[in-house]
C-alpha positions as CSV (number, residue, x, y, z in Angstrom):
1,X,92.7,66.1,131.0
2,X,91.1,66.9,127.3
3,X,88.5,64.6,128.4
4,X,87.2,66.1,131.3
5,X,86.6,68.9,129.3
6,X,84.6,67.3,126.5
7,X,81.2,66.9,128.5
8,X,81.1,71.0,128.2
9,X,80.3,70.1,124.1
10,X,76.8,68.5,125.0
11,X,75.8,71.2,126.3
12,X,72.6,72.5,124.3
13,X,73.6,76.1,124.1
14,X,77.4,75.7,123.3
15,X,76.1,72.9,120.4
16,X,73.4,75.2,119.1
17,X,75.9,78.0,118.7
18,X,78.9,76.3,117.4
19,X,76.0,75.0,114.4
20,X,74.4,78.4,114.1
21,X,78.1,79.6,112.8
22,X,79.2,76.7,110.7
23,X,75.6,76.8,109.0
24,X,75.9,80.6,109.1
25,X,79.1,80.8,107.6
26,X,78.3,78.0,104.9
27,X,75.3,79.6,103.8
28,X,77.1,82.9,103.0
29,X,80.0,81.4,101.0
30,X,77.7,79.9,99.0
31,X,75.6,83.3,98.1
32,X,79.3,84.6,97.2
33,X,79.9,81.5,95.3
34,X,76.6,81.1,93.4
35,X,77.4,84.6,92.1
36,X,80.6,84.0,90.3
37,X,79.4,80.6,89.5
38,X,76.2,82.2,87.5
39,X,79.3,84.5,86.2
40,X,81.1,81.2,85.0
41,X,84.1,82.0,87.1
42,X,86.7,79.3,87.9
43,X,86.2,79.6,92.1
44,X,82.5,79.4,92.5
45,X,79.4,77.8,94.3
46,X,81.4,75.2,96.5
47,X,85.3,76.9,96.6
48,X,83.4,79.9,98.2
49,X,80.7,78.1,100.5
50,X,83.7,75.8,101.9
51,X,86.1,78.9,102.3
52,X,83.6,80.2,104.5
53,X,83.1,77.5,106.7
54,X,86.3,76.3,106.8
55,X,87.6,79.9,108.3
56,X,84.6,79.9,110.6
57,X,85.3,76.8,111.7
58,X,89.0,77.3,112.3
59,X,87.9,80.3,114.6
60,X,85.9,78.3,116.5
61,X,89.4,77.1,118.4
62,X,89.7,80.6,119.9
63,X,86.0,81.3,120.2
64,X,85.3,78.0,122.3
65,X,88.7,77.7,124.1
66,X,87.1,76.5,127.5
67,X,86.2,72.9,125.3
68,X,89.4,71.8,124.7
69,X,92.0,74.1,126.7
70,X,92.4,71.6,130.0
71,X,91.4,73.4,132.9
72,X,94.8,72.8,134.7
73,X,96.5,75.7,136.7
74,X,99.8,73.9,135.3
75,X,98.8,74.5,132.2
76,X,98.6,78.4,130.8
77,X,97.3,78.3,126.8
78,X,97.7,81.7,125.7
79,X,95.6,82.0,122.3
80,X,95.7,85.2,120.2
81,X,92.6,85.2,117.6
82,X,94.3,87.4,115.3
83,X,97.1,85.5,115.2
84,X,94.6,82.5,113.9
85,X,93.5,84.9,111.3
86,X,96.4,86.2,110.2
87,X,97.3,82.3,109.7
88,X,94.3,81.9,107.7
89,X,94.2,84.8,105.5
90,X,97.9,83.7,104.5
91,X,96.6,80.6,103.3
92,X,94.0,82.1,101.4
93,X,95.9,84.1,99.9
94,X,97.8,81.1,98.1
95,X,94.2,79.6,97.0
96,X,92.9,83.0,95.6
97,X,96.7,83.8,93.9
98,X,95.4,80.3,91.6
99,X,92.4,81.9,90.4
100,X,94.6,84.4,88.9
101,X,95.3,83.7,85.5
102,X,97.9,85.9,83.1
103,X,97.8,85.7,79.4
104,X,100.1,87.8,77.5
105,X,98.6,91.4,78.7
106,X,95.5,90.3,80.0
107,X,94.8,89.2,83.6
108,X,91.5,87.2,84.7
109,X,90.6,86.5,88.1
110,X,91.3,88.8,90.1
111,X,87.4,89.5,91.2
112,X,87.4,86.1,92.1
113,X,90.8,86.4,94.0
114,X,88.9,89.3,95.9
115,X,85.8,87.3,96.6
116,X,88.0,84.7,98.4
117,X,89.7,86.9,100.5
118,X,86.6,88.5,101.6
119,X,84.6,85.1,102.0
120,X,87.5,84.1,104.3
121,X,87.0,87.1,106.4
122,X,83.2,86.5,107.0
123,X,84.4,83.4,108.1
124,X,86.4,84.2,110.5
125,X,83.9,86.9,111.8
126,X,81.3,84.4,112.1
127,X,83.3,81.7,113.7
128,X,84.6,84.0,116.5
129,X,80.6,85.2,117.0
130,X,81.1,88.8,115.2
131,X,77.7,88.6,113.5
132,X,76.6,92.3,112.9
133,X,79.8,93.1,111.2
134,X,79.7,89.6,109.3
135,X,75.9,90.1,108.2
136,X,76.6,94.0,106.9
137,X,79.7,92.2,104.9
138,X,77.4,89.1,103.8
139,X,75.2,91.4,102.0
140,X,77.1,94.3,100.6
141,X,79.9,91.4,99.2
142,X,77.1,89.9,96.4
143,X,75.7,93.2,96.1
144,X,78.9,94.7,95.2
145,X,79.7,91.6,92.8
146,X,76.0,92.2,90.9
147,X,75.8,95.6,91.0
148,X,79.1,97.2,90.3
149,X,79.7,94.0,87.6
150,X,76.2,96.0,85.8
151,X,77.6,99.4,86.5
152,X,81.0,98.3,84.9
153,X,79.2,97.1,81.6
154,X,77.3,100.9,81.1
155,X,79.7,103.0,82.6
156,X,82.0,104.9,80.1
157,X,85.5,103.5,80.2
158,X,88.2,103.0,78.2
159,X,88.6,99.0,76.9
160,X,92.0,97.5,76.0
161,X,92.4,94.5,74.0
162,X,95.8,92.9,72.5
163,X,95.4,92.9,68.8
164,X,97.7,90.4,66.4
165,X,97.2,90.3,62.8
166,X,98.8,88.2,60.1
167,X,99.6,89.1,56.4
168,X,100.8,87.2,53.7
169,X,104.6,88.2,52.7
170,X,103.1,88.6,49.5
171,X,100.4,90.6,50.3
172,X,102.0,92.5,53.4
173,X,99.5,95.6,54.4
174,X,101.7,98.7,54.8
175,X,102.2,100.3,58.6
176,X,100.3,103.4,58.0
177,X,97.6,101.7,56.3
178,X,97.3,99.3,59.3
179,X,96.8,102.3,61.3
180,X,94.5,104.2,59.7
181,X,92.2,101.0,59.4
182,X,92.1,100.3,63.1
183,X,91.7,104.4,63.8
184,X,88.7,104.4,61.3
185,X,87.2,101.9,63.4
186,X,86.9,104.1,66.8
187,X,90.4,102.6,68.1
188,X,93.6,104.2,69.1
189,X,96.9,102.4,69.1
190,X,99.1,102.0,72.4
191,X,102.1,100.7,70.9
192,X,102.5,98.4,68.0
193,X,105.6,95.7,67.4
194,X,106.7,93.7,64.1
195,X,107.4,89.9,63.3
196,X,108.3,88.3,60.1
197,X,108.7,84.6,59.6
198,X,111.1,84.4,56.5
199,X,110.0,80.1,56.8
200,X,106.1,80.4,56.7
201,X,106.2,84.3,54.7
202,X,104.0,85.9,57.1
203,X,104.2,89.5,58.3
204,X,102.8,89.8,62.0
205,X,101.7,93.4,63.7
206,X,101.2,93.1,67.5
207,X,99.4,95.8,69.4
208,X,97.6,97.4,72.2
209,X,94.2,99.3,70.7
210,X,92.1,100.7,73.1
211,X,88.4,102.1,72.6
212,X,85.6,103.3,74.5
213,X,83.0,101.5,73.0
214,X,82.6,97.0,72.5
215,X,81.1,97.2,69.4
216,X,84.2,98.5,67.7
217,X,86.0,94.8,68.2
218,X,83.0,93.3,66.2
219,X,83.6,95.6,63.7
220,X,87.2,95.5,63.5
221,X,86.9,91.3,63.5
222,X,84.3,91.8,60.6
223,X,86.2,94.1,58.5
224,X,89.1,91.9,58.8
225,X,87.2,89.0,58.5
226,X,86.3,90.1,54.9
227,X,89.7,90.6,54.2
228,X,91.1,88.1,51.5
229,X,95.0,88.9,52.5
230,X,94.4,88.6,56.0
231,X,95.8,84.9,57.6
232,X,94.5,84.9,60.6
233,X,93.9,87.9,63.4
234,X,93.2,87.8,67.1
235,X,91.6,90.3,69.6
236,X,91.8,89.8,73.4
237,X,90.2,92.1,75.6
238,X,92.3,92.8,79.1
239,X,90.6,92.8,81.9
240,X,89.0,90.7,84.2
């Protein structure tokens, strides 16, 4: 009964459309892509462009019942297209939760989390034929990945990083003085906690600093760097 159904597929205009969306919705996942590609991001060029067209293609089952629903008064198919995409956007959500990545206090990914979610979503506007809505989205999603990524870099804001520095037991650098040394270099300190390691003889400070301005981490790590009873330091920036 599925067969008798299948010549419908060679018709011109039902082939030409079903490629016009698969090619429609593969170019668009990769413009998404390409962008956190050139961004170095973990999901890029081909996660995004076969996101896209695997959504639009799984849309294509409601969009094109009449090709594979048997025409049989016996048999009553009932398909609900949101249904399919709430399906789908379930499962993207898994594959965009792994480009989420958590380091102590600082989260990556989440931008390209985003970008999934809302290349699946094209997808499934293109595959049930939605194209204005899809094209408006197709544009203002790179545009909003390029542009507000600039604006983010030269607006004002305040910039957090986790700050861990080491001193010799010997040479241990009193609290206060800690603080006034990363104050006199433009930061302010969130919270700060202690660690000594009576084995190796090292004295550990672990913080939050924040600042409004990137150049203060290169000249904190410079200062430091100079330092002779430093052991080692580390500055991670939160963030995306």
């Amino acid at each position: 009964m599925i067969a008798s159904a299948a010549p419908l597929i060679d018709t011109p205009e039902i082939l030409r459309e079903i490629a016009v969306r698969l090619v429609a919705a593969l170019l668009v996942g990769a413009a998404i892509g390409f962008e956190r590609s050139y961004r170095g991001r973990p999901a890029g060029f081909r996660t995004h462009a076969l996101v896209c067209l695997s959504t639009s293609l799984l849309m294509l089952l409601t969009a094109f019942e009449q090709l594979w629903v048997p025409d049989n008064e016996a048999v009553k198919l009932t398909l609900d297209p949101t249904r399919m995409a709430q399906g789908i956007m379930t499962g993207i959500g898994f594959l965009g939760s792994g480009a989420i990545l958590r380091d102590g206090l600082t989260v990556c990914g989440l931008t390209t989390a985003a970008s999934i979610w809302i290349t699946a979503a094209i997808g499934i506007m293109v595959g049930i034929g939605f194209y204005i809505p899809a094209l408006i989205a197709a544009v203002l999603t790179p545009g909003t990945l390029s542009v507000f990524g600039w604006l983010e870099t030269h607006l004002p804001a305040q910039i957090y990083a986790r700050f861990t520095v080491r001193f010799a037991r010997s040479a241990q650098v009193p609290e206060e003085e800690l603080r006034q040394l990363v104050s006199a270099r433009g930061f302010t300190i969130a919270n700060l906690s202690y660690h000594y390691d009576s084995r190796s003889q090292f004295t550990e400070y672990s913080m939050v600093i924040r600042s409004t301005q990137k150049q203060h981490m290169r000249q904190l790590s410079e200062e430091l760097g100079a330092r002779k009873d430093v052991l080692s330091f580390q500055i991670s920036p939160t963030g995306d």
